[in-house]
C-alpha positions in Angstrom: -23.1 14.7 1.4 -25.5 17.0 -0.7 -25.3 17.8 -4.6 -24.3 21.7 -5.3 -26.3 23.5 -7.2 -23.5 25.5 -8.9 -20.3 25.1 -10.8 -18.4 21.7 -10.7 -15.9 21.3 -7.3 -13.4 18.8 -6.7 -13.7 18.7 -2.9 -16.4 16.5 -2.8 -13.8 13.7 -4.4 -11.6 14.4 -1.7 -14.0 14.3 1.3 -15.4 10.8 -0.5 -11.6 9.4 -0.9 -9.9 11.2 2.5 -12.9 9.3 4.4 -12.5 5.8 2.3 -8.7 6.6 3.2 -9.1 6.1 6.9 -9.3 2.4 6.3 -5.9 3.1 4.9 -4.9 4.6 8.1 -5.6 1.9 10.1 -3.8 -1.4 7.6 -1.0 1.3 7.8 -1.4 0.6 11.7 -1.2 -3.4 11.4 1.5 -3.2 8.8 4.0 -1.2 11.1 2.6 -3.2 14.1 5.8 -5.1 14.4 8.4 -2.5 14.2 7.6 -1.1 17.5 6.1 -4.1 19.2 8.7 -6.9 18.2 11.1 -5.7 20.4 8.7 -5.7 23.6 7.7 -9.2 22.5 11.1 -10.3 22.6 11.9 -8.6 26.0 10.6 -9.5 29.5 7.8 -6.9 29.0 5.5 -9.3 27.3 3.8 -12.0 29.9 4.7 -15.2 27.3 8.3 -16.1 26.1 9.0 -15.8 22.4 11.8 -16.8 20.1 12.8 -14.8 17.6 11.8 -17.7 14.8 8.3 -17.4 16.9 8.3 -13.7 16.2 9.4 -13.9 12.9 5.8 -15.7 12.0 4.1 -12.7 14.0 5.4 -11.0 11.7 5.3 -12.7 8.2 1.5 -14.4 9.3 -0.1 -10.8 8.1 0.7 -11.4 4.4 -1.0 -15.1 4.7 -3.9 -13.1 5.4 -3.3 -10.7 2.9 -3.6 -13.8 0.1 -6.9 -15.1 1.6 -8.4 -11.7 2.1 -7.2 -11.0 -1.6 -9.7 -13.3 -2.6 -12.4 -12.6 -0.7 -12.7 -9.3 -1.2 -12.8 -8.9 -5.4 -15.6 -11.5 -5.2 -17.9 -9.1 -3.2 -16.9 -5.6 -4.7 -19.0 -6.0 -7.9 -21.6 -8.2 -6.3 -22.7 -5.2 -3.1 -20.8 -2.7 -4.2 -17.5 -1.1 -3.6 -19.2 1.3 -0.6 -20.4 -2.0 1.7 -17.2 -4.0 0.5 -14.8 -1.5 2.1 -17.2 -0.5 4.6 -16.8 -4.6 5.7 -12.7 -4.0 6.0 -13.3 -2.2 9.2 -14.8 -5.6 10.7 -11.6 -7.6 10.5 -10.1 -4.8 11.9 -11.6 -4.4 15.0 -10.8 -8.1 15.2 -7.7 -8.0 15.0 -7.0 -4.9 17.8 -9.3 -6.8 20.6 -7.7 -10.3 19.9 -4.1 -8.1 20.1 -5.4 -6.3 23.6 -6.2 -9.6 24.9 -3.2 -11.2 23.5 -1.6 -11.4 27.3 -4.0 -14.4 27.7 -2.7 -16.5 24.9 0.4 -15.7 22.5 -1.7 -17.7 19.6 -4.2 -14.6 19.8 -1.2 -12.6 18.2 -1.1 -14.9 15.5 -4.6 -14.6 14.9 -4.9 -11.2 15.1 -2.1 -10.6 12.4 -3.7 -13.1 10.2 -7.4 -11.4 10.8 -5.5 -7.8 10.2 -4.2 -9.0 6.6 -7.6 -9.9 5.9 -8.7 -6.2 6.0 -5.2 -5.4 4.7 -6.2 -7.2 1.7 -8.9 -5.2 1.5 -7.7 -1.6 2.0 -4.9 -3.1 -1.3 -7.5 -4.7 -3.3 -10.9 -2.1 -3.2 -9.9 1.4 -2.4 -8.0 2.0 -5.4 -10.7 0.7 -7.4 -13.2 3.2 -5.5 -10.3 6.0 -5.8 -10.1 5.6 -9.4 -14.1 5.6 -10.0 -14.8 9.3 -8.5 -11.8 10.4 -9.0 -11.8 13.1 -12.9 -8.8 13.0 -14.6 -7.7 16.1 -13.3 -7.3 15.2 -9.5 -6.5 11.3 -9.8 -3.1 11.5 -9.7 -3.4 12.9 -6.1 -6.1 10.9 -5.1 -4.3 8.3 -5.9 -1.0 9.0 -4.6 -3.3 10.1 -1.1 -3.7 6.2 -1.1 0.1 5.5 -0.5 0.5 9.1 1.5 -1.9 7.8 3.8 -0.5 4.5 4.3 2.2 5.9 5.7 0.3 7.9 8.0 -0.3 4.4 9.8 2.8 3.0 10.1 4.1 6.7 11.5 1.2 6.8 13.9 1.7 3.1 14.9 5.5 3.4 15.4 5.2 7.3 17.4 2.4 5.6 20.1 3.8 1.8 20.2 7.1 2.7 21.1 5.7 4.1 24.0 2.9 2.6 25.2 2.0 -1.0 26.4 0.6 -3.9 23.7 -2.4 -3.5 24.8 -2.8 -0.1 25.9 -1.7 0.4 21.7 -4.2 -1.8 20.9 -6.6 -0.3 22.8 -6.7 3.2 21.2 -5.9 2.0 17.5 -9.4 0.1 17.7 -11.4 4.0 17.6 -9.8 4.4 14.0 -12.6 1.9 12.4 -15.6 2.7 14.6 -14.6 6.4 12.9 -14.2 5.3 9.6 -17.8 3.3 9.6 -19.6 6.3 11.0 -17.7 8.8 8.4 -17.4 6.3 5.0 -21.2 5.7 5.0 -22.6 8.6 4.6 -20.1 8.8 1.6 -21.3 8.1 -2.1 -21.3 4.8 -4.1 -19.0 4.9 -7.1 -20.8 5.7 -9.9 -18.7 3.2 -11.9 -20.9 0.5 -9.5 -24.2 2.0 -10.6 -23.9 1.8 -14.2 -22.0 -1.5 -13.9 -26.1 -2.6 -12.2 -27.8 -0.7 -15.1 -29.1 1.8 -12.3 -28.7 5.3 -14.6 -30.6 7.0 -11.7 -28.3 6.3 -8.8 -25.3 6.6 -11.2 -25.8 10.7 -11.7 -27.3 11.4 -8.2 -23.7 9.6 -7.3 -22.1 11.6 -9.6 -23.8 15.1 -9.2 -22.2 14.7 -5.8 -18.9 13.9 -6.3 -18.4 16.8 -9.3 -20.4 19.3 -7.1 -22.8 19.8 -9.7 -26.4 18.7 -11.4 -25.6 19.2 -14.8 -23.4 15.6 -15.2 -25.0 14.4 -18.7 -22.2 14.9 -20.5 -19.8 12.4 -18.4 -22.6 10.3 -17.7 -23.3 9.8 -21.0 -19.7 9.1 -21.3 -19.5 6.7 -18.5 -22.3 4.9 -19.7 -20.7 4.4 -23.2 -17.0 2.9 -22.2 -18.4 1.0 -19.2 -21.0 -1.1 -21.8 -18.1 -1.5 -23.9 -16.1 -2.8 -21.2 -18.7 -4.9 -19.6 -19.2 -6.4 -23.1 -15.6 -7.4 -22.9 -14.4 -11.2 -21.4 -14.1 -10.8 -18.1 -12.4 -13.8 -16.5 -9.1 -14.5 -14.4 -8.2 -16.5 -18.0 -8.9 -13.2 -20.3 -6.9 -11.6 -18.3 -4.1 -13.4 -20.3 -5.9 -14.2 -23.3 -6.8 -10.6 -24.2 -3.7 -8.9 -25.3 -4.5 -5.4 -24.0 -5.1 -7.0 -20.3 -2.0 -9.2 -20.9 -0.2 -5.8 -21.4 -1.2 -4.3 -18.5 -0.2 -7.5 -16.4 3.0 -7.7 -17.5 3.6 -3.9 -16.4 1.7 -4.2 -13.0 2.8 -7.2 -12.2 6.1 -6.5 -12.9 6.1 -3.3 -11.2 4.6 -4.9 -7.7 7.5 -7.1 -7.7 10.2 -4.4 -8.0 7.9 -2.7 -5.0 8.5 -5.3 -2.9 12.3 -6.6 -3.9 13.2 -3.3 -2.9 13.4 -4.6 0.7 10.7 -2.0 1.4 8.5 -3.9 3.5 11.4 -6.0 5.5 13.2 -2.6 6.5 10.7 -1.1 8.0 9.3 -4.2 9.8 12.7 -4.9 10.8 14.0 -1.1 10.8 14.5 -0.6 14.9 16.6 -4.4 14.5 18.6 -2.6 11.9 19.1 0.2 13.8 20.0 -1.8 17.2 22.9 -3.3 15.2 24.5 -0.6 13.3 24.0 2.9 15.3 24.0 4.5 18.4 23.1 8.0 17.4 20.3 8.1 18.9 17.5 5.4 20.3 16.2 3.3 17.9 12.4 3.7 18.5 13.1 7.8 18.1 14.8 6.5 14.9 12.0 4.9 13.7 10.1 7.2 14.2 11.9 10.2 12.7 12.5 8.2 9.1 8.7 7.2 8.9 7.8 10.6 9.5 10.2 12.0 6.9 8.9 9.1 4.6 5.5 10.6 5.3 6.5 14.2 4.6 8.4 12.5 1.0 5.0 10.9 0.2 2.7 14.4 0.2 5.6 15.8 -2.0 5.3 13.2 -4.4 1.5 13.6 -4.2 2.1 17.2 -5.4 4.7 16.1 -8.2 3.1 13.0 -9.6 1.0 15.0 -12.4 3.9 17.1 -12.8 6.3 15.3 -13.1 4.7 12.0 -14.4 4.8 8.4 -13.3 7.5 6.9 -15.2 10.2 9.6 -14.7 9.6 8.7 -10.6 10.1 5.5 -10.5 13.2 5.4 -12.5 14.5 7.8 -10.2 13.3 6.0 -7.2 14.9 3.0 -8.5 18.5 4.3 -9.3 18.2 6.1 -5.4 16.8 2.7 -4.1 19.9 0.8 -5.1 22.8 3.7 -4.7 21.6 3.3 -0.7 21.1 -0.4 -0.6 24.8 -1.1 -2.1 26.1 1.6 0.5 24.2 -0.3 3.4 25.0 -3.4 1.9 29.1 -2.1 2.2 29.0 -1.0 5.4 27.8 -4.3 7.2 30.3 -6.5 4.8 32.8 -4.5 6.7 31.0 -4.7 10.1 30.8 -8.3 9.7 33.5 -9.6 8.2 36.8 -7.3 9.2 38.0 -6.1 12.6 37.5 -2.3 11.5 36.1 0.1 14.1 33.3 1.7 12.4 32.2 4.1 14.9 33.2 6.9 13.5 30.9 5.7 10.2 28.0 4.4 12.4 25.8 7.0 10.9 26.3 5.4 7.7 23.1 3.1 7.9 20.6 5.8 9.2 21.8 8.3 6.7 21.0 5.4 4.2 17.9 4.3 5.1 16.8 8.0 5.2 17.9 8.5 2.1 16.4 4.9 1.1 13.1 6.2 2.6 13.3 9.6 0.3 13.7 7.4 -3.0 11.3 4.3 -2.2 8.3 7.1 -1.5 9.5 9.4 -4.3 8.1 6.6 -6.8 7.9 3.3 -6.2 5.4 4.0 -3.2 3.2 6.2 -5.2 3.4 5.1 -8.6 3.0 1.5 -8.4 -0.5 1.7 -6.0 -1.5 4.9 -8.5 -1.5 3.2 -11.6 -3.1 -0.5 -10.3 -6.3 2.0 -10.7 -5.7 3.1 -14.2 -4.2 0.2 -16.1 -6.8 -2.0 -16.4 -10.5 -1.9 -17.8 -14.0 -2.1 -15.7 -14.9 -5.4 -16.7 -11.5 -7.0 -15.2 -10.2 -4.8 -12.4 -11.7 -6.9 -9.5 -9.7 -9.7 -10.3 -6.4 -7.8 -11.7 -6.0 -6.1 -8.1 -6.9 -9.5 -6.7 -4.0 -11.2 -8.0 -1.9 -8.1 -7.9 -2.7 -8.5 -4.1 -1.4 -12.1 -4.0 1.1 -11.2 -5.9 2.4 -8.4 -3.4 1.6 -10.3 0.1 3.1 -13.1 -1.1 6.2 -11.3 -1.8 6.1 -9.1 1.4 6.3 -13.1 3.1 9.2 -13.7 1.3 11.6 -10.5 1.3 10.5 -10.6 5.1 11.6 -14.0 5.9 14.2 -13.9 3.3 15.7 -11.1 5.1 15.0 -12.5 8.8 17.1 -15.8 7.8 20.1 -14.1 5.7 20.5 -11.6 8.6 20.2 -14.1 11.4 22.2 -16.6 9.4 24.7 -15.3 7.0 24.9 -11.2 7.9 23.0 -8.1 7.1 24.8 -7.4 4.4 23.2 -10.5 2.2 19.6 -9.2 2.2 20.6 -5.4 1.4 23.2 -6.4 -1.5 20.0 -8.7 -2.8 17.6 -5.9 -2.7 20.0 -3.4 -4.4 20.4 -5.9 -7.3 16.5 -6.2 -8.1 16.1 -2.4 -8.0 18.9 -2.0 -11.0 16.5 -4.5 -12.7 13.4 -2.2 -11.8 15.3 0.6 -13.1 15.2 -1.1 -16.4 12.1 -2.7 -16.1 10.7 0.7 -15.8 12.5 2.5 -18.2 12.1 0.0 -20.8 8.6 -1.2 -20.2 6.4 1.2 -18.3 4.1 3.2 -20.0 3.1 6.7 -19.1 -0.5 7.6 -17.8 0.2 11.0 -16.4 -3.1 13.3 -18.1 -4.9 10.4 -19.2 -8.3 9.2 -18.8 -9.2 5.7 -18.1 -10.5 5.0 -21.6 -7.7 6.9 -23.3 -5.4 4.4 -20.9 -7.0 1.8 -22.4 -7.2 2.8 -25.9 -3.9 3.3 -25.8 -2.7 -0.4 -24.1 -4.9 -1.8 -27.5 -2.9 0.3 -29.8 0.1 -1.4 -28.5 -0.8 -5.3 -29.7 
């Protein structure tokens, strides 16, 4: 990419974050993995025989990666940068898509490959919001940003539209071009200027950002930059400040708080389990077109709220995504009490659960999967936002494990109802949670963010 001589754009943000994004694309791909290829594990397509506890650790192993990865990945971002740190995701990536093609050898190479996937999962979680929020202006954050979650989704639509249809391995075959792509495209992008400063390297720091505002004339935000990174970097800066320090202690609680409701929604365990669901409660159509019709409708949801998020503002969505989170869970949660537990025919109401989890999808990507990933990037200061998305990143794949076993074992053992009736519970907590507690960011700047978290001890 080459500086503009001219007035200030904002596309050269969005070629810089669109091309980080295709990492995005492709832990999108491991996350949905399951969904469509579960069911032909469980079947006599696949060469080795697998019980459905076996198949529950295919599924629930990528999170365990997620912790380790979570780990690794904040210790390298302010050491080489964030450019060669995400431009390392694509490595466990293409990993993880051989050892899945070759999987028909050995049934442990699944294992390993959804382990090695969470690694880069970890990754795409911990790093890219950090880049997105670096050279991202004010302005056009919001949608950066929400692009993050937007093209999440992308993944899991593109993994569940070609995996239902094709082989393991002929999947895994074409899912491996997506990081060869992304390492061709991401590194001819620009280092965040954020990084530069961080090294004392002024001279790097405004050729970086001449290119991302499309202009030469940068002095003004450089000087800026300069000014609230040193007083950041003068900050405390370890995992124990992170408590210590009020104003990071602030934006812990709300983070933290916030990736939990994300994941008690059920979120993750619906749609790793969504074409289960659908097996047992509707015959509307087939399951896999199912699938494929809600993640493609969650997709469209998620470039509306990309549009709205400015608008609108962050904490007004996720209170609304809450209160349409639970209305659907409690429905669900009804309909398989009576499915389960009375002689009732229900197929006249068998459209009950799709409608639901449609409606489900609409709410969750509405706010909770925008917002949450959004404002991990604006909450917390330079000198500590390594190791704040690292343990927000523990944080959420240990929680994906457990709603994803949790719901596995009450299904299996004491009825799909249990799991949805939980879920609907913690998201009329998260309604309060974030009425209560959330702060709004919508407009602000990363100082002003933090400026205002210190006004609040």
């Amino acid at each position: 990419m080459r500086a503009i001589v001219d007035v200030g754009k904002t596309w050269p943000q969005y070629v810089a974050v669109m091309t980080a994004l295709i990492a995005m694309v492709n832990a999108g791909i491991h996350f949905g993995w399951p969904s469509p290829s579960i069911p032909k594990i469980l079947s006599e397509e696949y060469v080795f025989s697998v019980s459905s506890e076996e198949a529950s650790y295919i599924t629930i192993i990528g999170p365990l990666g997620d912790i380790f990865g979570s780990i690794l990945y904040p210790a390298l971002v302010d050491r080489i940068g964030r450019k060669k740190t995400i431009l390392l995701i694509a490595v466990p990536q293409i990993l993880s898509m051989t050892m899945i093609y070759l999987s028909f050898f050995s049934k442990v190479l699944l294992y390993c490959a959804r382990f090695i996937g969470g690694l880069a999962e970890a990754g795409c979680f911990t790093i890219l919001p950090l880049y997105i929020g670096e050279v991202s202006e004010p302005k056009v954050r919001g949608i950066l940003g929400s692009l993050f979650s937007l093209i999440f989704i992308v993944g899991v639509f593109v993994v569940n539209s070609i995996g239902s249809y094709v082989t393991i391995h002929t999947a895994a075959l074409i899912f491996m071009v997506l990081p060869v792509l992304f390492v061709v495209l991401f590194s001819q992008m620009p280092e965040s200027p954020y990084y530069f400063i961080m090294k004392s390297n002024i001279t790097n720091a405004e050729k970086s950002l001449q290119v991302l505002r499309g202009k030469r004339n940068v002095e003004r935000e450089l000087t800026g930059l300069i000014n609230d990174i040193n007083r950041q970097m003068s900050e405390p800066s370890s995992y124990k400040d992170l408590y210590q320090i009020q104003s990071n202690r602030i934006a812990c609680m709300v983070m933290f708080g916030l990736r939990i409701i994300q994941q008690l929604s059920g979120t993750s365990a619906i749609s790793l389990y969504m074409q289960t669901i659908f097996k047992k409660s509707t015959d509307i159509m087939s399951k896999q077109l199912a699938s494929i019709l809600i993640f493609g409708l969650q997709l469209s949801v998620n470039f509306t709220a990309v549009l709205i998020v400015d608008k609108i503002g962050r904490k007004p969505l996720l209170i609304i995504s809450c209160i349409g989170c639970t209305l659907n869970l409690i429905i669900i949660g009804i309909y398989f009490t009576v499915q389960d537990l009375t002689d009732l025919n229900l197929a006249s109401f068998n459209f009950i659960p799709l409608v639901c989890v449609v409606l489900f999808t609409i709410s969750f990507a509405i706010g909770q999967g925008n917002v949450v990933n959004l404002m991990i990037s604006e909450m917390f200061s330079s000198s500590i936002k390594a190791k704040a998305s690292c343990l927000m990143n523990i944080l959420f794949a240990f929680f994906m494990l457990f709603t994803t076993k949790f719901f596995q074992v009450t299904s299996d053992y004491l009825g799909m109802y249990v799991p949805f009736f939980f879920f609907g519970v913690c998201q009329i907590l998260g309604g309060i949670f974030s009425y209560f507690v959330v702060p709004e960011t919508k407009g602000k700047s990363l100082e002003e963010i933090q400026q205002y978290l210190k006004k609040k001890i």
